[in-house]
Every structure is written in structure tokens, then in C-alpha cells.
C-alpha positions as CSV (number, residue, x, y, z in Angstrom):
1,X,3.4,-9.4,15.9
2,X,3.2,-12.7,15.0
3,X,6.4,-14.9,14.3
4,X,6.1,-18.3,12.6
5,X,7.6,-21.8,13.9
6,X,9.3,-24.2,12.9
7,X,6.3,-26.7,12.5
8,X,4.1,-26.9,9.8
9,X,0.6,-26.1,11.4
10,X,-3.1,-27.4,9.6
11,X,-0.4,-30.0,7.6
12,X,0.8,-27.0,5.6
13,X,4.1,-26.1,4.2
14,X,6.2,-24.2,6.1
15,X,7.6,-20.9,4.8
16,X,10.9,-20.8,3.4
17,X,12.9,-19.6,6.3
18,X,10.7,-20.7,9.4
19,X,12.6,-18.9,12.2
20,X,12.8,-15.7,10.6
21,X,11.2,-12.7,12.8
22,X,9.4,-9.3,12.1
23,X,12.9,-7.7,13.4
24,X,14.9,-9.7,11.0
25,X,12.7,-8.7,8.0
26,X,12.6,-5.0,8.8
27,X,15.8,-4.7,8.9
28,X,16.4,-6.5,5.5
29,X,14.2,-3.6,4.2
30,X,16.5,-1.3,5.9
31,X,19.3,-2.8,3.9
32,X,17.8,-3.1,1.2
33,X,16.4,0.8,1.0
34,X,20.1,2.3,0.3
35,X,20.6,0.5,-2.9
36,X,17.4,1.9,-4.8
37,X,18.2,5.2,-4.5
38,X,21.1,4.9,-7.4
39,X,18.7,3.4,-9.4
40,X,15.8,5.4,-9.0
41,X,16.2,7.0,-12.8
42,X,16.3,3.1,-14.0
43,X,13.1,2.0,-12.6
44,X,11.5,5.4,-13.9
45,X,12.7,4.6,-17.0
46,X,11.0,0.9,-17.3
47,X,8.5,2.0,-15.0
48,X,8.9,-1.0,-12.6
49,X,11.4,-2.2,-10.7
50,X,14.0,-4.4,-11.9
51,X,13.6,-8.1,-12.1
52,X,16.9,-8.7,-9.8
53,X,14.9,-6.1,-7.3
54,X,11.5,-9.0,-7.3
55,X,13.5,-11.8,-7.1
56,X,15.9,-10.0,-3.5
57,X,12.5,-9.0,-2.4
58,X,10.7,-12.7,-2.8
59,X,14.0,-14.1,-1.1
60,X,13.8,-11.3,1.7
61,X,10.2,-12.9,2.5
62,X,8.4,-9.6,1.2
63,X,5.6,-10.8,-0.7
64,X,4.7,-13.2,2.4
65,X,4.8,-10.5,5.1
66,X,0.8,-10.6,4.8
67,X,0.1,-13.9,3.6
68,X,-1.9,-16.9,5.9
69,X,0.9,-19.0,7.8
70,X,-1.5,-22.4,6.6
71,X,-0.7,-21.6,3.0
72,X,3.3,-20.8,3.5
73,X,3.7,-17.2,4.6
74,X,5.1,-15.2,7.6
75,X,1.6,-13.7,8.7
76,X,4.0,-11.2,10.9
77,X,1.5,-8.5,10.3
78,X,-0.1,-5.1,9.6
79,X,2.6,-3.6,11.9
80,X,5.6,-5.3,10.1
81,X,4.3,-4.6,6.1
82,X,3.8,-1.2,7.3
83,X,7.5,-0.4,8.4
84,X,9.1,-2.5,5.6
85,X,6.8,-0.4,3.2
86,X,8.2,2.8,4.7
87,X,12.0,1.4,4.5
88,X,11.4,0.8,0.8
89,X,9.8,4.4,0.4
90,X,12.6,6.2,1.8
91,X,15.2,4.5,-0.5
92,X,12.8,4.8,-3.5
93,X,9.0,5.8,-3.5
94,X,7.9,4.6,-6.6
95,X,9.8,0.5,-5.9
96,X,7.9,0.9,-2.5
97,X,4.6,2.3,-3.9
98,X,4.4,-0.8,-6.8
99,X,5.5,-3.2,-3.8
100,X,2.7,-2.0,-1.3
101,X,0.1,-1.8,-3.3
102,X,0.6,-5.6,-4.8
103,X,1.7,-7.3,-1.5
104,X,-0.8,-5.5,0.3
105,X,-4.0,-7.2,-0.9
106,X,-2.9,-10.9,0.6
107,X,-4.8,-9.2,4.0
108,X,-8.1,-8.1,2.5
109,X,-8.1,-11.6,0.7
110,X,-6.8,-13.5,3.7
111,X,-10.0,-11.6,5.4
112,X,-12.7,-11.3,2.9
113,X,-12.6,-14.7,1.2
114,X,-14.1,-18.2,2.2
115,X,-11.4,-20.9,2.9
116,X,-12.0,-22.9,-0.7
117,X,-10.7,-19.7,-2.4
118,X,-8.1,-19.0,-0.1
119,X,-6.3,-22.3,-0.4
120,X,-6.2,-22.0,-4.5
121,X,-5.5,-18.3,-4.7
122,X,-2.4,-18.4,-1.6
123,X,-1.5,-21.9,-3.3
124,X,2.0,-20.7,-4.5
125,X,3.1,-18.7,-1.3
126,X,4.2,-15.2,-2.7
127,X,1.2,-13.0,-3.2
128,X,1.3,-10.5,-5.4
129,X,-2.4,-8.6,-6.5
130,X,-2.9,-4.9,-7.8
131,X,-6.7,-3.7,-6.7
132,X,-8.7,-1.6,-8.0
133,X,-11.8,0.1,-6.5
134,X,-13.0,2.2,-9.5
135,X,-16.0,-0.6,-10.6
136,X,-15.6,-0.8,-14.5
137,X,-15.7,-3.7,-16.8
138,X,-18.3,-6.3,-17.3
139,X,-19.5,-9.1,-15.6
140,X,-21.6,-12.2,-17.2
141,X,-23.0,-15.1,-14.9
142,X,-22.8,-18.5,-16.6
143,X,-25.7,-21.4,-16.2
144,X,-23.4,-22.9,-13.8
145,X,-23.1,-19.9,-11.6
146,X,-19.4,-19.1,-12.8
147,X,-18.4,-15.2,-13.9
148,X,-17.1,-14.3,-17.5
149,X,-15.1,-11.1,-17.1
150,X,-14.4,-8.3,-19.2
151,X,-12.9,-5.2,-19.8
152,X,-10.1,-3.1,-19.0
153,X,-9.0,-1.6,-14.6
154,X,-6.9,1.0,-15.0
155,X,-4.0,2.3,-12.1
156,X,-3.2,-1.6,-11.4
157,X,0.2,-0.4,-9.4
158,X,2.2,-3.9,-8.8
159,X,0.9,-5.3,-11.8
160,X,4.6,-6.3,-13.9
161,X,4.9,-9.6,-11.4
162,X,1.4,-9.8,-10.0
163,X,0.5,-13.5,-9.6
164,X,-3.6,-11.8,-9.3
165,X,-5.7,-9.6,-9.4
166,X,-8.4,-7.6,-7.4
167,X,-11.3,-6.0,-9.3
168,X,-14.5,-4.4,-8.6
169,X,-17.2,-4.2,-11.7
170,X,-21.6,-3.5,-11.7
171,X,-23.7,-6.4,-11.8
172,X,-27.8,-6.4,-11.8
173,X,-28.5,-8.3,-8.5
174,X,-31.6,-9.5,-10.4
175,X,-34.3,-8.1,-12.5
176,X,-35.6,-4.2,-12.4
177,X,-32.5,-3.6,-9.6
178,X,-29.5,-1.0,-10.0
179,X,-26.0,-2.5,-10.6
180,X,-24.1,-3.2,-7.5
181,X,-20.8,-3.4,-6.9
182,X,-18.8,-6.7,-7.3
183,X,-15.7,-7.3,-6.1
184,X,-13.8,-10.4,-7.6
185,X,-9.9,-11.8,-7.7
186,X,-8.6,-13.6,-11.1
187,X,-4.7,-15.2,-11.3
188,X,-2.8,-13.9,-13.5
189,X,-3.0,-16.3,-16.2
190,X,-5.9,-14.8,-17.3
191,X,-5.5,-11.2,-18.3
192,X,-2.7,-8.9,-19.9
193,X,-1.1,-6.3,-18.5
194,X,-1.0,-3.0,-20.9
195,X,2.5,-0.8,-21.7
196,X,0.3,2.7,-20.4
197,X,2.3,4.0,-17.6
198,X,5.1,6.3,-17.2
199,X,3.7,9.3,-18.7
200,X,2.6,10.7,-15.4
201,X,4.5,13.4,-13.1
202,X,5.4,11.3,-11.1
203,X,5.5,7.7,-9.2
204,X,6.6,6.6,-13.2
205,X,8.2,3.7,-11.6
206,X,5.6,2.2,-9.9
207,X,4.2,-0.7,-12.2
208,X,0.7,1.1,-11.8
209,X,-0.5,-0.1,-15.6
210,X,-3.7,-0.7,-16.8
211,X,-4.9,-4.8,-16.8
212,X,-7.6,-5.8,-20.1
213,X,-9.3,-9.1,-19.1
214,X,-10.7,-10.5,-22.3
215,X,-13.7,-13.4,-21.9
216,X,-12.1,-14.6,-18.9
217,X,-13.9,-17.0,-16.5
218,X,-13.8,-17.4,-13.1
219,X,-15.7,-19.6,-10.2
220,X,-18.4,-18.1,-8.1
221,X,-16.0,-18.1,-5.0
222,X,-13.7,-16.0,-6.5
223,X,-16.4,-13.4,-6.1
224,X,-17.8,-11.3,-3.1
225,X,-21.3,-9.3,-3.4
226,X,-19.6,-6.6,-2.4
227,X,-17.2,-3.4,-2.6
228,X,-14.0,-3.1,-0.6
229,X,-14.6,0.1,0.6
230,X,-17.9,-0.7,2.1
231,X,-17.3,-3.9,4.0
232,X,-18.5,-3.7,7.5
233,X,-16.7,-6.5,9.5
234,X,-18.3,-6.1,12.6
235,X,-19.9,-9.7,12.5
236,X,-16.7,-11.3,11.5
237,X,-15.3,-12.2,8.8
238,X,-13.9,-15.5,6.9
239,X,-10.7,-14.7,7.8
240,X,-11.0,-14.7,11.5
241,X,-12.5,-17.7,12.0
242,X,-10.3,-19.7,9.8
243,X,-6.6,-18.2,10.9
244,X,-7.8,-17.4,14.5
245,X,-5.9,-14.6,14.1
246,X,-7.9,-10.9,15.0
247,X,-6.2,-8.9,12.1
248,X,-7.8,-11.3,9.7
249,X,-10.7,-9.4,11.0
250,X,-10.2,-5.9,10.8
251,X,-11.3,-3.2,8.2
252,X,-10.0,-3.4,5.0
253,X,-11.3,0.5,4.4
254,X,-8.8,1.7,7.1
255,X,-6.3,-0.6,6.4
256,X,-5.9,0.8,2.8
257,X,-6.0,4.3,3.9
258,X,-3.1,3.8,6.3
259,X,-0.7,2.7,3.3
260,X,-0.5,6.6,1.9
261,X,0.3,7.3,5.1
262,X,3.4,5.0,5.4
263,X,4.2,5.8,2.0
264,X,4.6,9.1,2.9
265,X,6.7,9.3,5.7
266,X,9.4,7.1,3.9
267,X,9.2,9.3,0.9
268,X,9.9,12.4,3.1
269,X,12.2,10.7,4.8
270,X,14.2,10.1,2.2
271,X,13.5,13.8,1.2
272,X,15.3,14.6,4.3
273,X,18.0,12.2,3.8
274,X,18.8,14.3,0.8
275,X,18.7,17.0,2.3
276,X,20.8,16.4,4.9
277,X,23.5,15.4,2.2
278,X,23.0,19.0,1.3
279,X,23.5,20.6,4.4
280,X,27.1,18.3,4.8
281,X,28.3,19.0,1.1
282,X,26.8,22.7,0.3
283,X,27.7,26.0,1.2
284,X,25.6,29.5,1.6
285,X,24.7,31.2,-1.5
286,X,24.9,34.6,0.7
287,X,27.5,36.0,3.1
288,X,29.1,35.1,5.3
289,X,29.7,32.2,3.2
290,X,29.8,28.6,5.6
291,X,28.7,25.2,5.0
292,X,25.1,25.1,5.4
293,X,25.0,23.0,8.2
294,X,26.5,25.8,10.0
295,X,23.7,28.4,8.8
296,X,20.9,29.1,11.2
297,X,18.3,29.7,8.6
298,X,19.2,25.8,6.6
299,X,19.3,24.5,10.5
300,X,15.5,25.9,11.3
301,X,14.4,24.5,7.9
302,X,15.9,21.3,8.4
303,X,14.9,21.5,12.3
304,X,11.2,22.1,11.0
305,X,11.1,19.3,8.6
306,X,12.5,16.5,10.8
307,X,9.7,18.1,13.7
308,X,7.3,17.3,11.1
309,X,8.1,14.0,9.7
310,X,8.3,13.2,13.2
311,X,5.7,13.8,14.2
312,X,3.9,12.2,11.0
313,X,5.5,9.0,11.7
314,X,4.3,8.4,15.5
315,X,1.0,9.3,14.3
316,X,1.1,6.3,12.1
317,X,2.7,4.0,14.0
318,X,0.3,4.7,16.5
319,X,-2.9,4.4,14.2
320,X,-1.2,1.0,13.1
321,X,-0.9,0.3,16.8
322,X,-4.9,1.2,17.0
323,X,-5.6,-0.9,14.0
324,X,-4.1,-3.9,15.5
325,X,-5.6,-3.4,19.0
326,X,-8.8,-2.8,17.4
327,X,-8.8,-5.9,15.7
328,X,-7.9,-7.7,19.0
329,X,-10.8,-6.3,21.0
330,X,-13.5,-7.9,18.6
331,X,-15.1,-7.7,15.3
332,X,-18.1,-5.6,17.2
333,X,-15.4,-2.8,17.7
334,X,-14.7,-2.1,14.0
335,X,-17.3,0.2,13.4
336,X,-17.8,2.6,10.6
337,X,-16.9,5.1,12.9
338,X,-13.6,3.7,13.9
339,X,-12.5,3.1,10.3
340,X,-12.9,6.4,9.6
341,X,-11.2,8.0,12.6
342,X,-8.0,5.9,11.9
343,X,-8.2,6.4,8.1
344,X,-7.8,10.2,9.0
345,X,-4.4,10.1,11.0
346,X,-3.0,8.7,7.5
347,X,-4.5,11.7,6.1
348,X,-3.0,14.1,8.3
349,X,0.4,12.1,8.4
350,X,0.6,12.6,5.1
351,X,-0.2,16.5,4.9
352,X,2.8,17.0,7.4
353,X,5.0,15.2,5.3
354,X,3.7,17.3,2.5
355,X,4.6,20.4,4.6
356,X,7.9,19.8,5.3
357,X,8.8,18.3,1.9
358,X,7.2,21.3,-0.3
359,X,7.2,24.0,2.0
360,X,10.8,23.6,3.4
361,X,12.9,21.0,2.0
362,X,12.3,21.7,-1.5
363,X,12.8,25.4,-1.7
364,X,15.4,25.7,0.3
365,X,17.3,22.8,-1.8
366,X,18.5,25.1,-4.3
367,X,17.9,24.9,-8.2
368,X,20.6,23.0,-9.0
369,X,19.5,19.9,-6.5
370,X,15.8,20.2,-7.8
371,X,16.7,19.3,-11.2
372,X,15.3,16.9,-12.9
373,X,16.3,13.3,-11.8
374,X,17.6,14.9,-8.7
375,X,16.6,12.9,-5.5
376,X,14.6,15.3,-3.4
377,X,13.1,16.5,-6.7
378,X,11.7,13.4,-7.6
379,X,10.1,12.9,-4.0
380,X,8.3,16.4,-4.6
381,X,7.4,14.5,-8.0
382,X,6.4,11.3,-6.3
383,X,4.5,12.7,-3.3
384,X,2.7,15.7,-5.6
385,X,1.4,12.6,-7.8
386,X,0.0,10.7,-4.2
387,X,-2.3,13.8,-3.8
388,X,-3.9,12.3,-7.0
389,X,-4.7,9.2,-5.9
390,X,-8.4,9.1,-4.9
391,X,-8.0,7.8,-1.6
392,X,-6.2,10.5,-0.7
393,X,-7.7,13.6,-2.9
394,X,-11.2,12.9,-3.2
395,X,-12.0,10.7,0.3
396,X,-9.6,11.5,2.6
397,X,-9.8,15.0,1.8
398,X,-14.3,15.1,1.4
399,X,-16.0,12.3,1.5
400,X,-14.7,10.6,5.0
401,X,-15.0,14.0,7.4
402,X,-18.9,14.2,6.5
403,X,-18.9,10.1,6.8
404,X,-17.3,10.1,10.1
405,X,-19.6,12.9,11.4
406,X,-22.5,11.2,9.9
407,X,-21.5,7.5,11.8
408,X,-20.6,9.3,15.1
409,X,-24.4,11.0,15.2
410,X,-26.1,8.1,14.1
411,X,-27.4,9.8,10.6
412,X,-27.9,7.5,7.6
């Protein structure tokens, strides 16, 4: 992990707390996690988090985790997003799901983009930026080579204090030639965020609304001919060569498949932080009547669980190890192949933590704690509505086994 100094480097500013470490910030998220779970039913209700919760996370150094140290963040890492991430989760999924997937996207852009579009998009230090990978929308060129965008990304999680956004739309690469995916970044001064979320089962706090951009023009470098899920980094990238920094040069595929991962293991940690409460407070329903912490059927179930979530966390701290020591061995050694092998231990994290959430946490709760609102019913809520989410339901699960197989035999 990387820890800033205390001098200003490239003639940059400094962050706002130079000597603050990766330790020092996890454990601020550790803190932090215990005071969302009272107001869990709050940020459902608004369907972000509170303004008071943004402005504690932006002094906490949060939304600079990921962020350049040249343009005034903390560039601690893939490593140190990832555990603060899973802190937030356990406290409250939906906070942690709307702060991942807007702080997130400063590494992507800190990768993907040339240095004149880093410099004006990092320009205010926090980084905030939904993403999108659905391509919809429009895109015009101008005579001057600029983009007019519009139309109307949908599932925008982060969006209620996004400072950007990250879109992908078709555009005809010239004359008689199929669309192709663009991907492009616009500040936030030029769309509108919609009032369409909350509706869903669950994850209703999560700021994931839709974002309408209306005639809105941006500069040819805020574009990439590209889409995020098919960028091959293996020649280097922007990002490398300008931070000198090796996880400015790792796959962005992987990298976003290894958040529902993290997001998982919180959320069922916090499941079993519930349930634990449970097994302290609660009694047997059957004879002989004890506390259930005494009751060798509640110990096997909670036994089981914590095996499971276990076991789903060291699997992805380990694949976040893998990521990073990829990423150190050379932009030659993130291949297709590898992508896809370490986008699949987030997969598989996250069908243990389903496991020991649904199949022995939650049914063993009792009716009365599975109500709605209650905590370790809303995490069934929260993770059943992550098994939506394409990445996870339509990739993870299909799409990525027959791609790995295909990049491991060499078959195009």
C-alpha cells in the first residue's frame, strides 16, 4: 500500500491530512460502520445517505482513497478501498454499496485517461462518479471534434453527490460500420439526476438513480473509443506511465468484479453480527428452553455461517492481493485470462456469503427478527437485490466461465 508524504510531489497540492495511513483510514471505517446500522431505515427512506454521512466520509479521506496523489488524494490503494468498502457494508449495505460504486471509478479514470483529462476531471480532490456499462444514449461529434450527449443511464448508484459521471453510448466509427461502444466522463454540472429509486427489494438506499443528460457537450478527451469491460491493458495504460504507480495499470474488468465481492462479505457480516445479537438475547422456541447461544443446533448454524463468511473473505483478500501483485509484475501479465480467473473468486465469495446468509442465518433468525426493517432481514433484502445486478447475474454467472475457457485455449 501506498502512504502519501508530507511534500507536495509534481508541484501539486497535498491532500488534506498528509500523514494519514491505509491503517488509520480503515479503521475510521471501522468506526464509522456501527453508527449506520441505526439509521439504516432513514437512508432507505431517502434512498441515499445522509448529507452529515458525505460530509464524515469526505473528512475521513473516503472519496480520495483511489484518487492520483499529483491531483490531492491518498492513492493508498485497491487493497485499502476494498476493506473500507467492506467496513461500510457490514454497518449498512446500501451506504456502502452508493459509496463504492461512486468512489470507485477515480481508478479506472486514474488508468484509462490521458493526463489533460486527468488534471481537469481530479481538479477538486474528492471523486465522486456513478458508471454505467449498459451503452444507451446518444452521441453527436461537433466540427470541432467535441461530443454532444444525450439521453438518459439508468442504475447510476452514487449519483446524489457525484461530482461526474461515467457513461458508455454507440457511435458509427465512420460510414457503412456498426455502432461501437463509447465510453465517456461528464462533471456533474451538466446533467440531472432523476427521483426513480427506491422502489426496488432492496439496496433502496443506495443513491442508484437514473442521470438524463440533455444537449450536453463535452471535449474529445473526455472520451475513450472504447468499453470498460473490454479494455485489454496489457500494453500499458495512461495511468501507468503518468503516476508510475503499477495499479494504475491493472484491469479495470477485474477490478469491478471484485467490488460485489467485498460488498458481500461486509453485508454478511453484518448478517452475522445480527445474529450473534440473537444468539446473546434469545431463547429456544423448543424444550429444554436455554438461551440460544447455549443450543447446539443455533451453535452449528452460527458455526456454519462464520466457516463460510470466512472463508469468502480470505478468498477476497487474497484475489485483491493477486490483483495488486499482478499489476506489479507488468502490464504483459494482465491478460484476458487473468481478469477472468480473479473476477471469479468475487463470484464464488459472494455465493458463500449467500449460503450462509439465506440458507442459515436467515431461517434460523426467527419471524419475528425477519420482519420488515429488521437488520438481518434487510441484508437478505440487500444481498437478494446484488444477484440482480448484471455483473453478478448475467456475467459472473454465464458469460465469463465460457470466456475464461475460451482465453485459456486460445479460441477467438
Amino acid at each position: 500500500m501506498t502512504v502519501v508524504t508530507s511534500v507536495a510531489e509534481h508541484g501539486s497540492p497535498l491532500p488534506p491530512e498528509p500523514g494519514l495511513t491505509p491503517a488509520e483510514i480503515i479503521a475510521r471505517a471501522e468506526a464509522i460502520a456501527p453508527t449506520l446500522v441505526g439509521r439504516q431505515a432513514e437512508t432507505e427512506e431517502r434512498t441515499f445517505y445522509a448529507q452529515d454521512t458525505h460530509e464524515e466520509f469526505a473528512r475521513a479521506g473516503f472519496y480520495r482513497i483511489l484518487v492520483p496523489r499529483r491531483y490531492g488524494g491518498y492513492e493508498f490503494g485497491v487493497d485499502t478501498f476494498m476493506r473500507v468498502s467492506m467496513a461500510l457494508a457490514r454497518g449498512c449495505p446500501s451506504t456502502a454499496w452508493m459509496y463504492l460504486f461512486g468512489a470507485a471509478h477515480a481508478l479506472p479514470v486514474a488508468t484509462l485517461f490521458d493526463e489533460r483529462a486527468q488534471a481537469e476531471l481530479f481538479g477538486s480532490g474528492d471523486f465522486i462518479c456513478p458508471a454505467t456499462v449498459a451503452p444507451t444514449g446518444s452521441a453527436e461529434r461537433t466540427a470541432d471534434g467535441d461530443w454532444v450527449l444525450n439521453g438518459t443511464w439508468t442504475y447510476c448508484s452514487g449519483a446524489p453527490y457525484a461530482t461526474h459521471f461515467l457513461g458508455h453510448t454507440l457511435v458509427s466509427p465512420g460510414e457503412g460500420l456498426p455502432p461501437a461502444p463509447m465510453m465517456f466522463i461528464i462533471p456533474r454540472s451538466q446533467w440531472q439526476r432523476l427521483d426513480d429509486w427506491g422502489r426496488q427489494l432492496g439496496l433502496k438506499g443506495s443513491g442508484s438513480h437514473s442521470i438524463a443528460i440533455d444537449n450536453a457537450r463535452i471535449p474529445e478527451h473526455f472520451t475513450l473509443p472504447t468499453h470498460m469491460s473490454q479494455v485489454s491493458v496489457t500494453e500499458g495504460t495512461p495511468g501507468r506511465a503518468l503516476h508510475d504507480n503499477p495499479e494504475y495499470g491493472g484491469g479495470p474488468l477485474s477490478f469491478m468484479l471484485l467490488e460485489l465481492g467485498a460488498l458481500a462479505v461486509g453485508m454478511a457480516k453484518g448478517a452475522l453480527d445480527a445474529y450473534e445479537e440473537l444468539m446473546r438475547t434469545r431463547t429456544t422456541s423448543f424444550f429444554p428452553i436455554v438461551s440460544r447461544a447455549e443450543d447446539p443446533d443455533y451453535q452449528f448454524k452460527y458455526g456454519e455461517a462464520t466457516g463460510m463468511i470466512a472463508a469468502a473473505e480470505a478468498a477476497m483478500l487474497n484475489a485483491i492481493q493477486q490483483w495488486s501483485d499482478t499489476c506489479a509484475k507488468g502490464s504483459a501479465a494482465f491478460t484476458r485470462e487473468q481478469e477472468l480467473r480473479l473476477a471469479t473468486i468475487s463470484r464464488e465469495a459472494v455465493r458463500l456469503c449467500w449460503r450462509a446468509v439465506e440458507g442459515h442465518l436467515f431461517p434460523t433468525a426467527g419471524s419475528s427478527s425477519v420482519r420488515s426493517g429488521e437488520r438481518i432481514e434487510r441484508v437478505w433484502r440487500d444481498m437478494s437485490t446484488l444477484h440482480s445486478h448484471a455483473g453478478l447475474g448475467i456475467f459472473l454467472s454465464t458469460l465469463a466461465n465460457r470466456e475464461l475457457a475460451r482465453a485459456r485455449f486460445g479460441i477467438g
